[in-house]
MARKE-448541 format. One record per residue (C-alpha): residue in one letter; x, y, z. Coordinates in Angstrom, 3 decimals, m for minus. Example, Ala and Ser with C-alpha at 12.3 -4.5 7.8 and 13.67 -1.06 7.14 Angstrom:
<nodes>
+------+----------+----------+----------+
| type |     east |    north |       up |
+------+----------+----------+----------+
|    A |   12.300 |   m4.500 |    7.800 |
|    S |   13.670 |   m1.060 |    7.140 |
+------+----------+----------+----------+
</nodes>
This chain:
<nodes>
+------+----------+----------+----------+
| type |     east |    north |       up |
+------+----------+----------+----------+
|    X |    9.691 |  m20.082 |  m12.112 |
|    X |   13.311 |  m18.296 |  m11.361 |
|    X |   15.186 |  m16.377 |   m9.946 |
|    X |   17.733 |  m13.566 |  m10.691 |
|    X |   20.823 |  m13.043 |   m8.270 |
|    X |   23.129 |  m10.506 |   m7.320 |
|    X |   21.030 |   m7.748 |   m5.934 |
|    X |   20.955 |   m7.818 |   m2.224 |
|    X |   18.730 |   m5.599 |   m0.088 |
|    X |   19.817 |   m4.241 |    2.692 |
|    X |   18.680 |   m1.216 |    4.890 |
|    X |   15.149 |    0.135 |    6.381 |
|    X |   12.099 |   m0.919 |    4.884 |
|    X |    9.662 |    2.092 |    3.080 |
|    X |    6.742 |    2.312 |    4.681 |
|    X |    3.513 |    0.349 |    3.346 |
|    X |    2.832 |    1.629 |   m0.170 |
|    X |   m0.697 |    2.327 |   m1.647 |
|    X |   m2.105 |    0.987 |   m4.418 |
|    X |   m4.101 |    3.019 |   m7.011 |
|    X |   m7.792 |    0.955 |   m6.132 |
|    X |   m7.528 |    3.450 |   m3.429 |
|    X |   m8.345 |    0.976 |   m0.618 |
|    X |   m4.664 |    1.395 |    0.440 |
|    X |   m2.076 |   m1.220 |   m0.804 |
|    X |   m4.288 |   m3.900 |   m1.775 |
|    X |   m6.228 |   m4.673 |   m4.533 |
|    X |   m9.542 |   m5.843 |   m3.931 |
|    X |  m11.899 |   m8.989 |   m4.767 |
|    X |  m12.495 |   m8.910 |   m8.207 |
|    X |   m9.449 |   m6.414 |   m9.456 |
|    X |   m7.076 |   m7.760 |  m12.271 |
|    X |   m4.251 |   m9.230 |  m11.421 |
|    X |   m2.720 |   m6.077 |  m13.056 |
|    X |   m3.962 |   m3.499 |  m10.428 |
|    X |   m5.437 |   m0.981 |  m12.244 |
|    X |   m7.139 |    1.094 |  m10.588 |
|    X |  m10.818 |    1.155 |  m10.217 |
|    X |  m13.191 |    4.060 |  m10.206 |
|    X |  m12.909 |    6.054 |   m6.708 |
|    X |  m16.087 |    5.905 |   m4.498 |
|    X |  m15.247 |    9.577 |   m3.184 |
|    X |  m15.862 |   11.070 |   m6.578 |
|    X |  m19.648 |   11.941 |   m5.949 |
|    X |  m18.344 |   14.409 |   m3.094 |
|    X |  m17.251 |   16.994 |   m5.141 |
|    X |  m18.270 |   19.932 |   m3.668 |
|    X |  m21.797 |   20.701 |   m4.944 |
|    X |  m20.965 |   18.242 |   m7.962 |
|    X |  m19.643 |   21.183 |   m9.857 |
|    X |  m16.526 |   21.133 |  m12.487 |
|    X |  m13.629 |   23.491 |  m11.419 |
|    X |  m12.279 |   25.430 |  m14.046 |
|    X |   m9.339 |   23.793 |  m15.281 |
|    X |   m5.973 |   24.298 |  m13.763 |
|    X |   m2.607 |   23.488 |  m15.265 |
|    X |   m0.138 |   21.706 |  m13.128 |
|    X |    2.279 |   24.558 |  m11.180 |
|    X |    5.592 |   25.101 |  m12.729 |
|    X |    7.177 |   24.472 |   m8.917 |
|    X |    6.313 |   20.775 |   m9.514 |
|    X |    9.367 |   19.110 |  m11.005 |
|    X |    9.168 |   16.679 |  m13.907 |
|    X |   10.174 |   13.229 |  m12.159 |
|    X |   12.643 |   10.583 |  m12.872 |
|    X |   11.299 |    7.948 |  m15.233 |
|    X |   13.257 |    4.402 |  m13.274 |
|    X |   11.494 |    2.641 |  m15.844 |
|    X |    9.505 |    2.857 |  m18.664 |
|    X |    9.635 |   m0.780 |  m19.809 |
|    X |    6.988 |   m2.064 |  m17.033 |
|    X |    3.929 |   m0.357 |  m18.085 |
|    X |    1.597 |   m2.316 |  m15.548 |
|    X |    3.491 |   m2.410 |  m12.284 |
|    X |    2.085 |   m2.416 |   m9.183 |
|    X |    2.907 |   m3.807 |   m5.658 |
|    X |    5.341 |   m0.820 |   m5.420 |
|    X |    8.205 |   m1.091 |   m2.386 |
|    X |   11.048 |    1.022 |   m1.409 |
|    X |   13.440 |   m1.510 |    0.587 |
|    X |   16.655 |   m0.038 |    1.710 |
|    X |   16.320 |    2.858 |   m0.921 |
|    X |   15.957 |    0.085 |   m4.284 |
|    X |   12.389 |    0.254 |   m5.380 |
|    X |   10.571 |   m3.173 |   m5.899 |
|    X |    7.554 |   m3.922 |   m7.780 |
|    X |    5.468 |   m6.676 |   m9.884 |
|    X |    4.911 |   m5.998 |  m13.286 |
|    X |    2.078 |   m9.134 |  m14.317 |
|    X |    3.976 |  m12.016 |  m14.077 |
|    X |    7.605 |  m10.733 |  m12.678 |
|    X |    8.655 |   m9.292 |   m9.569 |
|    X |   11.241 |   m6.483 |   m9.922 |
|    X |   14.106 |   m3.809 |   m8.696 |
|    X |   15.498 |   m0.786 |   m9.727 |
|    X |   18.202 |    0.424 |   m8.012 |
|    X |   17.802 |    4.547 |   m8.527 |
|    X |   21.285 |    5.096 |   m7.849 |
|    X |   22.626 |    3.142 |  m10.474 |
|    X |   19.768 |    2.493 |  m12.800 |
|    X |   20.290 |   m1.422 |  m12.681 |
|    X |   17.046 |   m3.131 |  m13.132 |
|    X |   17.041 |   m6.949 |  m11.902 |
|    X |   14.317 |   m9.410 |  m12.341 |
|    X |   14.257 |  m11.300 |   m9.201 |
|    X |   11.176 |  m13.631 |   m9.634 |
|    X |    9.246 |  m14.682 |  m12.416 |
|    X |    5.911 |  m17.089 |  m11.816 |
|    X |    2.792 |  m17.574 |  m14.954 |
|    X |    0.893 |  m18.003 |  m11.219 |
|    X |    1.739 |  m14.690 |  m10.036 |
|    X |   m1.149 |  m12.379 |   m8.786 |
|    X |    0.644 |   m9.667 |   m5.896 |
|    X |    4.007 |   m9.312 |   m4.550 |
|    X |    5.630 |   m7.643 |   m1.478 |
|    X |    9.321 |   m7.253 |    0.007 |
|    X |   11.252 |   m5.788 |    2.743 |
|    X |   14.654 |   m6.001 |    3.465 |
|    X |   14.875 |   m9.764 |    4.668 |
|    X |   12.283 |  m11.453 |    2.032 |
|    X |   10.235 |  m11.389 |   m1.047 |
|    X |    6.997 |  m12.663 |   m1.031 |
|    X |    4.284 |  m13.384 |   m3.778 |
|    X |    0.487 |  m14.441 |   m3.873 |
|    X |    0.602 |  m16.831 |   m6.529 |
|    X |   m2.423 |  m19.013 |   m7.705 |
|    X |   m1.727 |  m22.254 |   m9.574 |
|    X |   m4.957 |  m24.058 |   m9.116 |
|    X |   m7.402 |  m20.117 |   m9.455 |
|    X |   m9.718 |  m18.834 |   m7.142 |
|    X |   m6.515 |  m20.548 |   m4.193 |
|    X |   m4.076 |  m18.533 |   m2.741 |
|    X |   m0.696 |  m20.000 |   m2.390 |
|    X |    1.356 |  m17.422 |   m0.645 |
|    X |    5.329 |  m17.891 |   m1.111 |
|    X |    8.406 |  m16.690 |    0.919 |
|    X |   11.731 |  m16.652 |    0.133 |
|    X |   14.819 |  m14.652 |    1.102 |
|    X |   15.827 |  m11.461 |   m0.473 |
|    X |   18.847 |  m10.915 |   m2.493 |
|    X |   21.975 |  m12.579 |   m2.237 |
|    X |   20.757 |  m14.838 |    0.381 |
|    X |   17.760 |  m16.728 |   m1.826 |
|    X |   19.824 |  m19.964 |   m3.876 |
|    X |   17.531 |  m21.119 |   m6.901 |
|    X |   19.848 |  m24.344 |   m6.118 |
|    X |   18.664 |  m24.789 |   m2.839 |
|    X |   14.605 |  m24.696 |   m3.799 |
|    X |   13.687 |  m26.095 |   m0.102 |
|    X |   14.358 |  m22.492 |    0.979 |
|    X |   11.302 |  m21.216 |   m0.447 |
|    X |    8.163 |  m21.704 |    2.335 |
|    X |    5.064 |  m22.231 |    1.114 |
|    X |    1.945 |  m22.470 |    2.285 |
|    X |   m1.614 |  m22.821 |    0.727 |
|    X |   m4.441 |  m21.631 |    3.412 |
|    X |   m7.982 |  m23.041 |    3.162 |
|    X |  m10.771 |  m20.665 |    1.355 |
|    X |   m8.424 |  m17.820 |    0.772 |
|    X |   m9.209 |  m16.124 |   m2.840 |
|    X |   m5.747 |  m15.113 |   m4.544 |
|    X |   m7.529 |  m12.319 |   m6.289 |
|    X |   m8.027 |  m10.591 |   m2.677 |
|    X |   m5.574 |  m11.350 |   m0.940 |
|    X |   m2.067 |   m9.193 |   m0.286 |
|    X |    0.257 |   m8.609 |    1.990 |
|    X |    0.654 |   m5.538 |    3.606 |
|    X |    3.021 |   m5.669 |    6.176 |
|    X |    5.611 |   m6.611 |    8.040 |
|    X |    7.939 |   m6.728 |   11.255 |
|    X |   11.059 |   m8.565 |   11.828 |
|    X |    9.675 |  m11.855 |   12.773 |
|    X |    6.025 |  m12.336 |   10.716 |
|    X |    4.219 |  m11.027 |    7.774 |
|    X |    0.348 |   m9.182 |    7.862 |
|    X |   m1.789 |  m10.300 |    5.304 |
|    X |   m5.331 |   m9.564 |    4.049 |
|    X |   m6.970 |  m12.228 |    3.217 |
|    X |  m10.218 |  m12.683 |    0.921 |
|    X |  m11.516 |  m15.929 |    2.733 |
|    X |  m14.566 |  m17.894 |    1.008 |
|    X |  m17.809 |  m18.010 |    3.438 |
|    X |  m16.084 |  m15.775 |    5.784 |
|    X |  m15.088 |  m12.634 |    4.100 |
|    X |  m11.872 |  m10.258 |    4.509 |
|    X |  m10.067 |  m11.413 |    7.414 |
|    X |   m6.548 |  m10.461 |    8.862 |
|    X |   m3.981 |  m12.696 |    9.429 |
|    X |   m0.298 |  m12.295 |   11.197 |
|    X |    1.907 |  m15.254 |    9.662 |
|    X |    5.392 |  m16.498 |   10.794 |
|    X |    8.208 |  m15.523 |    8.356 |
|    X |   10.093 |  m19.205 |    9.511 |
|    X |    6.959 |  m21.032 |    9.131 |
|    X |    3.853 |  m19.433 |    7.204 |
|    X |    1.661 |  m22.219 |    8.718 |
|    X |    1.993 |  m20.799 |   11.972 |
|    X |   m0.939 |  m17.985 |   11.668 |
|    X |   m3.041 |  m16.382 |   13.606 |
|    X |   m6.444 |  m14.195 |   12.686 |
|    X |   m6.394 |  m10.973 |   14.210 |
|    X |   m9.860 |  m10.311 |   12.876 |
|    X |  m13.484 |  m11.862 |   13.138 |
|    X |  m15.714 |   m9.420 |   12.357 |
|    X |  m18.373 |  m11.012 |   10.455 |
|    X |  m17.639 |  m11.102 |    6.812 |
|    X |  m16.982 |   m7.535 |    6.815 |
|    X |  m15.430 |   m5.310 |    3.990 |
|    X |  m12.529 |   m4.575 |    5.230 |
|    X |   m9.572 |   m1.806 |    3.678 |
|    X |   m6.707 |    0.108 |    4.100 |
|    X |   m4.754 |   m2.224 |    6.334 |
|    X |   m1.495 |   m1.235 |    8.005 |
|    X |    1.270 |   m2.202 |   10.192 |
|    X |    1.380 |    1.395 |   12.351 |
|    X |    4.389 |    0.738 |   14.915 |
|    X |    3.177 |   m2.731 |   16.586 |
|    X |   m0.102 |   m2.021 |   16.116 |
|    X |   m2.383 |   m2.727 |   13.258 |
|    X |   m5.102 |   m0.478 |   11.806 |
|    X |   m7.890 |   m0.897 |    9.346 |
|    X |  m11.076 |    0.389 |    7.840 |
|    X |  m14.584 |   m1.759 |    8.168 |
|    X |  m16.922 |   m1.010 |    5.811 |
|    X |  m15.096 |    2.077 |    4.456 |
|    X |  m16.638 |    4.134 |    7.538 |
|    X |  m14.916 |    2.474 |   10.719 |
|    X |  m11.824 |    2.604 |   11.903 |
|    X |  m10.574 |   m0.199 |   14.261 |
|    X |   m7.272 |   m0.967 |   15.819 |
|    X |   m5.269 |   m4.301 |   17.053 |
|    X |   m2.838 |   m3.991 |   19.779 |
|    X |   m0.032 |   m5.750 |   20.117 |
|    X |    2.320 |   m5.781 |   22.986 |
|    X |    6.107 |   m5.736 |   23.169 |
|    X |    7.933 |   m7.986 |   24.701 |
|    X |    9.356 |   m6.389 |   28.021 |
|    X |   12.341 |   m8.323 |   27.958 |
|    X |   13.046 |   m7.731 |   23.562 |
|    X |   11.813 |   m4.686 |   22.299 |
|    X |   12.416 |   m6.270 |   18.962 |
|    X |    9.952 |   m9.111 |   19.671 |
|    X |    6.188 |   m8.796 |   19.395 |
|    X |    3.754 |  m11.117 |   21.883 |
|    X |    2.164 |  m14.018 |   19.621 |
|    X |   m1.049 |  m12.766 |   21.119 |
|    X |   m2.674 |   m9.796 |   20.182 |
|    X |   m5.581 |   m8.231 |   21.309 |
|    X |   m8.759 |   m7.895 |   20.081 |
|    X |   m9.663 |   m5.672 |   16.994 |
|    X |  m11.212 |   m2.480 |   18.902 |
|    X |  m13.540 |    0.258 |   16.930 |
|    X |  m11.361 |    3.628 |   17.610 |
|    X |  m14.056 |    5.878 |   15.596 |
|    X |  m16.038 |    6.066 |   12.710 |
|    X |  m17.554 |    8.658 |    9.979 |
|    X |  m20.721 |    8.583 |    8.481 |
|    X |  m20.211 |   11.480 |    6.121 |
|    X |  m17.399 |    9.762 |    3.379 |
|    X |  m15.652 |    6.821 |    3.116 |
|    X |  m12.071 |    7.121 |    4.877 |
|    X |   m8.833 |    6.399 |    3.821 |
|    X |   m6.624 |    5.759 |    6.396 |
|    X |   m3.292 |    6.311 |    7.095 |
|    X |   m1.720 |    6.184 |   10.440 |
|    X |    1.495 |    7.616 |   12.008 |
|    X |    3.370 |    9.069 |   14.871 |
|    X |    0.379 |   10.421 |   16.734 |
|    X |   m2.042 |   10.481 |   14.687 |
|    X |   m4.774 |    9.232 |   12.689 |
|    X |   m5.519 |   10.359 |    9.314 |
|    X |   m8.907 |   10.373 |    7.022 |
|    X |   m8.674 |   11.131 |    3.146 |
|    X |  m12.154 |   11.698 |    2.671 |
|    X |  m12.363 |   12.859 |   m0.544 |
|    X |  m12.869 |   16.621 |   m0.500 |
|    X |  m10.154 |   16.857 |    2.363 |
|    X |   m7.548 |   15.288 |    4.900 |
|    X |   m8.836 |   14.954 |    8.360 |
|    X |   m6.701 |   14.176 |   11.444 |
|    X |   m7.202 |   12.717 |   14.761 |
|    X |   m5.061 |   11.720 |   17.676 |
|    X |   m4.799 |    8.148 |   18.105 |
|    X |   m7.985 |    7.773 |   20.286 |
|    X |  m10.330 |    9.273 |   17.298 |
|    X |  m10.692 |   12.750 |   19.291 |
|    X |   m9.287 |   16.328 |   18.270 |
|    X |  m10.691 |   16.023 |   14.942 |
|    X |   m9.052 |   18.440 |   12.458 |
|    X |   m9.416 |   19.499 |    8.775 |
|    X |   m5.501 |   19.588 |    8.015 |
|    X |   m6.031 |   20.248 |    4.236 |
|    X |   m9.244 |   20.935 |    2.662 |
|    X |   m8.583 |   19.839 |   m1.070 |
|    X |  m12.099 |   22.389 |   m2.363 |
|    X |  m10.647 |   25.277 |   m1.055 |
|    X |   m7.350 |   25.681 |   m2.679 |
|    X |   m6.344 |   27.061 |   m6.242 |
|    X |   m6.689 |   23.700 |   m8.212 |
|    X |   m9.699 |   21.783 |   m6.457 |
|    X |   m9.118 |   18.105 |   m6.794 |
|    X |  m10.168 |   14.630 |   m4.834 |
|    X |   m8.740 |   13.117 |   m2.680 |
|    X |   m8.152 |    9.090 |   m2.801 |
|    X |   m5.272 |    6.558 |   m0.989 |
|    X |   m3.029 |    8.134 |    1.629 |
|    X |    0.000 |    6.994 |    3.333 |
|    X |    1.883 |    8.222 |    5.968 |
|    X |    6.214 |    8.946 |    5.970 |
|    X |    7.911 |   10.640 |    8.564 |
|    X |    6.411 |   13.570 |    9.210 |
|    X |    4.115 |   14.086 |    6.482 |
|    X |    1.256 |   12.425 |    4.633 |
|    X |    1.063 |   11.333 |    1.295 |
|    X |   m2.077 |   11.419 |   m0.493 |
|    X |   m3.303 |   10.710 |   m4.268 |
|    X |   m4.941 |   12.981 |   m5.839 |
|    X |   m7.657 |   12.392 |   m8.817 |
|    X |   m9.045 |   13.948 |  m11.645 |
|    X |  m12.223 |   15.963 |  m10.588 |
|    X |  m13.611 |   15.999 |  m14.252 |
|    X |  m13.075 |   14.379 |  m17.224 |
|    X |  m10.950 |   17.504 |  m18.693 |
|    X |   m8.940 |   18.030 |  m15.354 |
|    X |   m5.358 |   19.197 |  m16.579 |
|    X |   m4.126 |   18.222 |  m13.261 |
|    X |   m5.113 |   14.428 |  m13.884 |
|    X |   m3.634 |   11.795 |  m11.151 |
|    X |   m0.933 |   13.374 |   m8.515 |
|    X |    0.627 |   12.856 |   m5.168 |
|    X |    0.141 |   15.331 |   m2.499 |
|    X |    2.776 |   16.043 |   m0.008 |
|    X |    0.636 |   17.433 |    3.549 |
|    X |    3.248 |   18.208 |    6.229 |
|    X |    0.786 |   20.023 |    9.715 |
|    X |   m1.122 |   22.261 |    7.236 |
|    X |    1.027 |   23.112 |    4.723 |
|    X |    0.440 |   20.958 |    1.398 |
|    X |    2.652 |   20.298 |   m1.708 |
|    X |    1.990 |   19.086 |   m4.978 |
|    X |    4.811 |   16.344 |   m5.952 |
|    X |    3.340 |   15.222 |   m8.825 |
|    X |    1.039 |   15.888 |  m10.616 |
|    X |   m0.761 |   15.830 |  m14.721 |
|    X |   m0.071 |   12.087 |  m14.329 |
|    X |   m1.572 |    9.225 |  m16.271 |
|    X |   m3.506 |    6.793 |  m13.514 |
|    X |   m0.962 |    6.063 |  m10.371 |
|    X |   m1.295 |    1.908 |   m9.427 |
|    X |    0.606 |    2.010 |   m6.442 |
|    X |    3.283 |    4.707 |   m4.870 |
|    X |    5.687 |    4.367 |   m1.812 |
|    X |    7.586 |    6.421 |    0.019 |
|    X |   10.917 |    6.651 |    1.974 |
|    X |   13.398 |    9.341 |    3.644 |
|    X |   14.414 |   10.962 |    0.340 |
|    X |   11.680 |   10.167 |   m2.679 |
|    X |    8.180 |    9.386 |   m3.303 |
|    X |    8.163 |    6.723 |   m6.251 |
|    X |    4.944 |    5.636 |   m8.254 |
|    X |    3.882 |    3.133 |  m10.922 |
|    X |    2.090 |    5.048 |  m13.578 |
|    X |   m0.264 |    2.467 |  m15.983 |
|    X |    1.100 |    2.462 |  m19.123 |
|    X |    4.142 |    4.261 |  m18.302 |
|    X |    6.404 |    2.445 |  m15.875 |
|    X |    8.482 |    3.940 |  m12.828 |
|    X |    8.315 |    7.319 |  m11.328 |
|    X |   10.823 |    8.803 |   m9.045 |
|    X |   10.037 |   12.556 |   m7.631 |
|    X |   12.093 |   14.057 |   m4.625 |
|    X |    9.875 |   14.616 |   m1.345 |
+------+----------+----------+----------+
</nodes>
């Protein structure tokens, strides 16, 4: 394995990016190690299973910036500090959009899922398949390929490479869901200084769990594609900066039993792509409201992964038929008002967003930047 120097990241971390298996930024048990995406469960909700009329993508939506077109398979996509970091099979990337420069930063035959922010990189890496051996070393200029005792490694017991990803992170510890053998998908906050130090925030009997995410301090997640649960975590009175080592318990904040939901969480609120349309709720699962109904517009489409950025949420969209002009796209749904920001796309792996841009991986086309 190496590493490539010179590009340092600095600045605010993007938040959690969502892969294109639709469960959020993972990629679940038994997905290739080159996260493609997999067919989405909310496609039998089409409205009365009919086909919509085909409708060509609106001129208002701006061809995007290609960052890349050499990595036809990325994934894992990041924005950290406003470069935009990925793994394409076995190598973990940037591209600075500013400049164009594209670095290689780690390279590993063992590699299966990658994630950064702006004080590591860390990689899911399985040298001895189904184990997960989950890797951290610092970002940028600080890592020192001649110093290899900086890297921290760590191999946990049961846990299935395959399933298992990292999803989020805070200044002092990483969030990671892990696909544990004989015990199912189970949450874990690890130490960034020492990734044996671990704690499961989750025990919820070999549940399916999806679309995990680090919402403020809290943490938020789907069971069984229906429930939505939330783990508290309390700040430290005397260090905002520094979260209590003991969270509390993994709470049930409301569930659907009409479509699976995919969650995204922010500010105040709580948000459901179901499919046919983007629900919201306040961040006790009341004051439910349909903020964009996705059957009742010009260009019907589904509705699949969602993520949440500022003041808006982000949400793929899918083809509704096999002849759907509009293909794969990103919807931009600020209160009620929706905007297409891309759109006519070829399958979308993973996308992230930050202040300025919404960037995607596109299979089998590379790196797409769009303004947002």
């Amino acid at each position: 394995m190496r590493i490539s120097l010179g590009l340092f990241l600095a600045g605010s971390v993007a938040l959690v990016a969502c892969s294109g298996d639709d469960g959020i930024g993972t990629i679940r048990r038994g997905s290739p190690a080159g996260g493609t995406a997999s067919a989405d469960p909310n496609a039998a909700n089409l409205a009365g299973g009919a086909t919509p009329a085909a409708v060509a993508c609106p001129a208002t939506v701006a061809a995007p910036t290609a960052l890349s077109v050499q990595d036809t398979n990325a994934t894992d996509v990041r924005i950290v500090g406003g470069v935009v970091i990925y793994r394409d099979g076995a190598r973990v990337l940037a591209i600075d959009p500013a400049s164009g420069a594209r670095k290689e930063l780690y390279t590993s035959a063992d590699l299966v899922h990658a994630f950064a922010d702006d004080a590591v990189v860390v990689t899911i890496e399985s040298p001895n398949p189904p184990d997960a051996v989950l890797r951290i070393r610092p970002a940028g200029a600080a890592a020192d390929p001649a110093k290899p005792g900086r890297d921290l490694t760590v191999t946990p017991e049961n846990w299935s490479a395959g399933g298992t990803t990292v999803f989020g992170s805070d200044e002092t510890s990483l969030y990671v869901l892990a696909d544990v053998t004989n015990k199912g998908d189970t949450i874990y906050k690890v130490s960034k200084a020492n990734p044996n130090d671990m704690i499961a925030l989750t025990e919820l009997d070999a549940a399916s769990l999806g679309d995990p995410q680090l919402a403020g301090n809290d943490v938020w997640f789907v069971r069984d594609q229906k429930r939505v649960y939330r783990v508290e975590q309390t700040v430290d009175a005397t260090d905002p900066l520094k979260v209590l080592s003991t969270p509390g318990p993994a709470t049930e904040v409301f569930g659907i039993g009409y479509a699976a939901c995919k969650l995204a969480v922010g500010g105040s609120h709580a948000f459901c792509s179901t499919g046919t349309a983007l629900e919201q709720r306040n961040l006790t699962g009341g004051d439910l409201q349909t903020v964009f109904d996705a059957q009742k517009v010009a260009a019907p489409t589904l509705l699949g992964a969602a993520l949440f950025g500022a003041d808006t949420v982000f949400v793929r969209s899918l083809p509704s038929s096999p002849t759907d002009m509009l293909k794969n796209g990103i919807h931009a749904v600020k209160g009620t008002a929706d905007q297409l920001v891309a759109c006519g796309r070829e399958t979308i792996n993973a996308f992230a967003v930050d202040s300025t841009s919404v960037v995607w991986a596109e299979q089998g086309k590379g790196i797409f930047r769009a303004p947002r």
